[in-house]
N, CA, C and O atoms as a CHARMM CRD file, in Angstrom:
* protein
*
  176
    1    1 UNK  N    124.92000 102.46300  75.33300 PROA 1      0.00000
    2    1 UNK  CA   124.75800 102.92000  76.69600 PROA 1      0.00000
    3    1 UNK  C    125.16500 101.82900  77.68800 PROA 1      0.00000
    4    1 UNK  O    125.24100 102.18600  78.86400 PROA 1      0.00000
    5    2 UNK  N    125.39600 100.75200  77.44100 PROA 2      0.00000
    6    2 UNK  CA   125.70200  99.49200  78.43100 PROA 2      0.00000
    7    2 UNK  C    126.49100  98.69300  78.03100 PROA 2      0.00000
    8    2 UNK  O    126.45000  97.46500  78.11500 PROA 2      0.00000
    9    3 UNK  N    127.70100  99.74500  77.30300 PROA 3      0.00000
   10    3 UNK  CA   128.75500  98.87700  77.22400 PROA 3      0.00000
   11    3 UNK  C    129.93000  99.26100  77.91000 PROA 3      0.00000
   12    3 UNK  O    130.37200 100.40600  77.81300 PROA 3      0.00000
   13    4 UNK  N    130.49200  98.34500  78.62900 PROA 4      0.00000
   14    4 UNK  CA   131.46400  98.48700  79.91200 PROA 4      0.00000
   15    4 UNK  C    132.94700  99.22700  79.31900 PROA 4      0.00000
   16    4 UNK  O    133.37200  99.56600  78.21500 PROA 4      0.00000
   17    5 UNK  N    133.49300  99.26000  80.87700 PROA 5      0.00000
   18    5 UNK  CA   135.25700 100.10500  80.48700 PROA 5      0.00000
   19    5 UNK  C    135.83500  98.76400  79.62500 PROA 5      0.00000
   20    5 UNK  O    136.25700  98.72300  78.47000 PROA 5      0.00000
   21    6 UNK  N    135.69400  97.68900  80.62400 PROA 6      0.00000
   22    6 UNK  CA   136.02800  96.19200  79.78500 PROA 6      0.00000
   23    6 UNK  C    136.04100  96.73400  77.99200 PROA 6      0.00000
   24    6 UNK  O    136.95300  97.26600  77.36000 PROA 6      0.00000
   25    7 UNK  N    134.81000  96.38700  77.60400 PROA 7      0.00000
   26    7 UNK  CA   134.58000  96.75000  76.32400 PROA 7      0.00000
   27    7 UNK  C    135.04200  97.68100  75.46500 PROA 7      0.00000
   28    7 UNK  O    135.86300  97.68000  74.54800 PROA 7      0.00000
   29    8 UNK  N    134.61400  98.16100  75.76700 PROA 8      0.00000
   30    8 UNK  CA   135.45200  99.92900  75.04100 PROA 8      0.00000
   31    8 UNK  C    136.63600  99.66800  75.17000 PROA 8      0.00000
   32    8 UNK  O    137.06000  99.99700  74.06200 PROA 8      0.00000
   33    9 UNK  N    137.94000  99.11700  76.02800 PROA 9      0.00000
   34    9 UNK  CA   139.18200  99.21500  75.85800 PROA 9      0.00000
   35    9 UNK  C    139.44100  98.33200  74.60100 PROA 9      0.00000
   36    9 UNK  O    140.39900  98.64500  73.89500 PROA 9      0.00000
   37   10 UNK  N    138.65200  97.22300  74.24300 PROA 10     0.00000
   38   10 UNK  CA   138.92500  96.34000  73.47200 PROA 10     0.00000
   39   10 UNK  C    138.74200  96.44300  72.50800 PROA 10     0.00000
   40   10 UNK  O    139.30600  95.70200  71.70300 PROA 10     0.00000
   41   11 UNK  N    137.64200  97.65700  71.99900 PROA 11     0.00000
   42   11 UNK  CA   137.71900  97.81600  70.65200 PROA 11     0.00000
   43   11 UNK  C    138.86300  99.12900  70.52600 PROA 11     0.00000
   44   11 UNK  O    138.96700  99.53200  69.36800 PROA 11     0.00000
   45   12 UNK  N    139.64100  99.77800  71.43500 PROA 12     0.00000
   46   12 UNK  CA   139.64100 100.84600  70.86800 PROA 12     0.00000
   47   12 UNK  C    139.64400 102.39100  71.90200 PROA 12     0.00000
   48   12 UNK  O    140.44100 103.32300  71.79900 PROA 12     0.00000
   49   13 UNK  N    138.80900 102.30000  72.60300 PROA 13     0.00000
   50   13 UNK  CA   138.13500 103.32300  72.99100 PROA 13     0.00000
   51   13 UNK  C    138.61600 103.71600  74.49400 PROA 13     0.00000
   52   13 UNK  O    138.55600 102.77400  75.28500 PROA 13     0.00000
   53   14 UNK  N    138.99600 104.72300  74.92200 PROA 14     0.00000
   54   14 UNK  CA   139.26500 105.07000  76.19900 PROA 14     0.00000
   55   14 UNK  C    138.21000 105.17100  77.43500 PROA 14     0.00000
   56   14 UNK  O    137.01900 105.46700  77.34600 PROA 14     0.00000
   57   15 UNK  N    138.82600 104.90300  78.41800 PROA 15     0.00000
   58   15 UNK  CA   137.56000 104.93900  79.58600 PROA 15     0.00000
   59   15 UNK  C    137.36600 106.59700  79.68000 PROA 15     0.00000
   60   15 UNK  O    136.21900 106.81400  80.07000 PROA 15     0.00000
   61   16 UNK  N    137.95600 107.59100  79.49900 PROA 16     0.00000
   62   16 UNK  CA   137.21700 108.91400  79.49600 PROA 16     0.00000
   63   16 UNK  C    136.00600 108.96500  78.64900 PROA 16     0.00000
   64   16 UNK  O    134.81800 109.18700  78.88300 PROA 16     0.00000
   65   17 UNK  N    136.77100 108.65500  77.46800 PROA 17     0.00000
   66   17 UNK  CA   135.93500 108.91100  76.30300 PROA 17     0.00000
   67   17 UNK  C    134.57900 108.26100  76.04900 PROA 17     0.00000
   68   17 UNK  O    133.63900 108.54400  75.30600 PROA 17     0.00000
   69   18 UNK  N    134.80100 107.34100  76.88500 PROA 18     0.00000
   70   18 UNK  CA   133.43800 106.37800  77.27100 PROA 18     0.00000
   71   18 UNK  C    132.28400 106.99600  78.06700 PROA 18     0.00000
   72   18 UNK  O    131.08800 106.96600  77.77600 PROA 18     0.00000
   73   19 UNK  N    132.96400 107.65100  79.29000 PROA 19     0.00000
   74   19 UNK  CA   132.35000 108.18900  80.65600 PROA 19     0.00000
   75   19 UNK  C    131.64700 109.05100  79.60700 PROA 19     0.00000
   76   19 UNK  O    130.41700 109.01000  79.59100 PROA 19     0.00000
   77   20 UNK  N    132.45200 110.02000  78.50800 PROA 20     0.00000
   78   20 UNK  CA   132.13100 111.72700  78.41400 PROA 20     0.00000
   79   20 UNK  C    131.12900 111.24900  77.18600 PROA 20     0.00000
   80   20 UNK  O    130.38700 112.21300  77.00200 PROA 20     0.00000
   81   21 UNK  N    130.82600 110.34500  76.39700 PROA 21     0.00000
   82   21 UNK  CA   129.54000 109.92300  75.28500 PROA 21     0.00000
   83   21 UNK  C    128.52400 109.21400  76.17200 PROA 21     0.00000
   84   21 UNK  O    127.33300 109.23800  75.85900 PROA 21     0.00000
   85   22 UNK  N    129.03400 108.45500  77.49100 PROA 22     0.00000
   86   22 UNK  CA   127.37400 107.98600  78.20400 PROA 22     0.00000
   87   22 UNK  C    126.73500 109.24500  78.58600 PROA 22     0.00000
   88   22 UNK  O    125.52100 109.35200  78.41000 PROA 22     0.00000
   89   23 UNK  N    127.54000 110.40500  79.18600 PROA 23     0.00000
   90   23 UNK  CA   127.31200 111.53900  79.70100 PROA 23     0.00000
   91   23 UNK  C    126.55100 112.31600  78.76500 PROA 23     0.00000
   92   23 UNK  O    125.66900 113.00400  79.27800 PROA 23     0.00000
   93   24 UNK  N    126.71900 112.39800  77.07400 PROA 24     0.00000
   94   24 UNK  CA   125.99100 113.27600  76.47900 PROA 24     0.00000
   95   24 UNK  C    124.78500 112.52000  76.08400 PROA 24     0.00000
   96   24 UNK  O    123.73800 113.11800  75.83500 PROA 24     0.00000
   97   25 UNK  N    124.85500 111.55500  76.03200 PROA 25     0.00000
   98   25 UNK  CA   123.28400 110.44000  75.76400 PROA 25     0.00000
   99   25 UNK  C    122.79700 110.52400  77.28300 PROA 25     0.00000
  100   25 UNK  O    121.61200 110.23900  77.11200 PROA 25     0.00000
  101   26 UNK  N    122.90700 110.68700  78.37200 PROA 26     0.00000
  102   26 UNK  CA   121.76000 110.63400  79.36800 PROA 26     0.00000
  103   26 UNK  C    121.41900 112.13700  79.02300 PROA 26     0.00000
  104   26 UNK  O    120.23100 112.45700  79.06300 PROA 26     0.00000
  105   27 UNK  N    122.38800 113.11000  78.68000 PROA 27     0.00000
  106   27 UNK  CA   121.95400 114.63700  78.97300 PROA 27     0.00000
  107   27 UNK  C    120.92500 115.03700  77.21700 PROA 27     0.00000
  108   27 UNK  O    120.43700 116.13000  76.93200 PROA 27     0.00000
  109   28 UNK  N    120.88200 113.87700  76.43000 PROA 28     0.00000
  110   28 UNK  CA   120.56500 113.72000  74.79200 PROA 28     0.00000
  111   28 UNK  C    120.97600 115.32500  74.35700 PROA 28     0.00000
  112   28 UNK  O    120.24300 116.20300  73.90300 PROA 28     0.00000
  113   29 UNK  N    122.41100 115.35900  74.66800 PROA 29     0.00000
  114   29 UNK  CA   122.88600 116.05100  73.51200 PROA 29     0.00000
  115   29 UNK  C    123.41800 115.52200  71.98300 PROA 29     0.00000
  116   29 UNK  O    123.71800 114.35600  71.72400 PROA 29     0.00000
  117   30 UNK  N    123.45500 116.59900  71.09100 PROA 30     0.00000
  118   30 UNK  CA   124.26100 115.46800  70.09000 PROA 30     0.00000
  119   30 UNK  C    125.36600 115.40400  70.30700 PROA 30     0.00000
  120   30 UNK  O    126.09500 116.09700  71.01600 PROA 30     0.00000
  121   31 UNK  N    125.63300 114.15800  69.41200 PROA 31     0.00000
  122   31 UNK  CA   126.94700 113.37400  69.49500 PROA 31     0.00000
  123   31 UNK  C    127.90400 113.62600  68.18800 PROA 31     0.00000
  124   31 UNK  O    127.78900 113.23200  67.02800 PROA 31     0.00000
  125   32 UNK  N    128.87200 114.41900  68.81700 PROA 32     0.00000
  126   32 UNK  CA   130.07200 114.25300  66.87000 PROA 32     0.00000
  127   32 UNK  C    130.77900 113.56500  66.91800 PROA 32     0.00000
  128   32 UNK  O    131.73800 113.77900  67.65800 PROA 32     0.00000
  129   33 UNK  N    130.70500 112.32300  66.14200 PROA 33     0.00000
  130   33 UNK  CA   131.76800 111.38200  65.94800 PROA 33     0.00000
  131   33 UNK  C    132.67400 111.67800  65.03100 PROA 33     0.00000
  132   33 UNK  O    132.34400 111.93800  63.87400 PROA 33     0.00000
  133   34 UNK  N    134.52500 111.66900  65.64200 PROA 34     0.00000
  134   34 UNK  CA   134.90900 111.35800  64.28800 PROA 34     0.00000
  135   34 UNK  C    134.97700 110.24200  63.89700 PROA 34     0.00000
  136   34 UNK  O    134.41500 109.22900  64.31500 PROA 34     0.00000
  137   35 UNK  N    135.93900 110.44300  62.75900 PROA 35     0.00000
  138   35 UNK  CA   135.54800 109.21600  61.68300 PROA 35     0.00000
  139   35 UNK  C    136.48200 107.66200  62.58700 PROA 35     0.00000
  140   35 UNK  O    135.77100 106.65700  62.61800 PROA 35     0.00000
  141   36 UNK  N    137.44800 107.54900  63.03200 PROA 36     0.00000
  142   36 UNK  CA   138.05300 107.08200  63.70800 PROA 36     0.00000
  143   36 UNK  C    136.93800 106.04500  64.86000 PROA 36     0.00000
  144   36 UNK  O    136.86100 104.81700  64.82300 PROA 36     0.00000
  145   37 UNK  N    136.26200 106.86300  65.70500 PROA 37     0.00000
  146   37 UNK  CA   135.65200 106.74000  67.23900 PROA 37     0.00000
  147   37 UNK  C    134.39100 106.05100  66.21500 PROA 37     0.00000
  148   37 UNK  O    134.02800 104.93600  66.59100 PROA 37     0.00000
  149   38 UNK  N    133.80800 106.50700  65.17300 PROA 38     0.00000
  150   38 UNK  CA   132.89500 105.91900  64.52300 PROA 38     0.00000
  151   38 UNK  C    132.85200 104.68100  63.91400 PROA 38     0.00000
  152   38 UNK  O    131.80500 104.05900  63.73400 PROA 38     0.00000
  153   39 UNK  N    134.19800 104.21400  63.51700 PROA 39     0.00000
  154   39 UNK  CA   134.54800 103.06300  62.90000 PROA 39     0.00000
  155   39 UNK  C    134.72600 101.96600  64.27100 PROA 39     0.00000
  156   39 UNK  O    134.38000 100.78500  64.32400 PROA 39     0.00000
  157   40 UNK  N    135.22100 102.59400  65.06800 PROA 40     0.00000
  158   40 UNK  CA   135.43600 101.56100  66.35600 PROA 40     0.00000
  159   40 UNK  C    133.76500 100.95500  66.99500 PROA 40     0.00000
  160   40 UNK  O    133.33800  99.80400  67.09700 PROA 40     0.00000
  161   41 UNK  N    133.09000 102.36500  67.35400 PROA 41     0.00000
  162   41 UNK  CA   131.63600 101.40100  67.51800 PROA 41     0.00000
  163   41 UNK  C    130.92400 100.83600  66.50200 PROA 41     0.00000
  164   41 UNK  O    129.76100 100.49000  66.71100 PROA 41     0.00000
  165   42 UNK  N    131.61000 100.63500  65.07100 PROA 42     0.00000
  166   42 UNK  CA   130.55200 100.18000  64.01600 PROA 42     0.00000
  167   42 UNK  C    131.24000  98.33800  63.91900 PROA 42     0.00000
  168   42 UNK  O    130.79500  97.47500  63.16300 PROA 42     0.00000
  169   43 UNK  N    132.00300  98.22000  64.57800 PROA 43     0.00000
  170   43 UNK  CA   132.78600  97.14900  64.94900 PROA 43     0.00000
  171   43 UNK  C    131.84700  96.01500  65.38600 PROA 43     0.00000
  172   43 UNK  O    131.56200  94.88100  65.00200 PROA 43     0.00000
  173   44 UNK  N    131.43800  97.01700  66.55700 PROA 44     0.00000
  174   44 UNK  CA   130.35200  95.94100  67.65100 PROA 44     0.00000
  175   44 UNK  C    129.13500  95.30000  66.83300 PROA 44     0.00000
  176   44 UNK  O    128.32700  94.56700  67.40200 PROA 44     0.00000
């Protein structure tokens, strides 16, 4: 939840795609990761 556009570009990850997963964790929907987007935050 408090990781910046900074961040996310660096592993990987787009600033949409960032905005639209903080967006389903404040609203606690679930989250489907693929396998791809999953390997990038298992990085951190």
């Amino acid at each position: 939840m408090n990781m910046t556009t900074k961040d996310a570009r660096h592993i990987g990850l787009s600033k949409r795609h960032l905005f639209r997963l903080k967006k389903k964790i404040k609203e606690e929907r679930n989250i489907l990761l693929k396998k791809r987007t999953f390997a990038k935050l298992i990085k951190l």
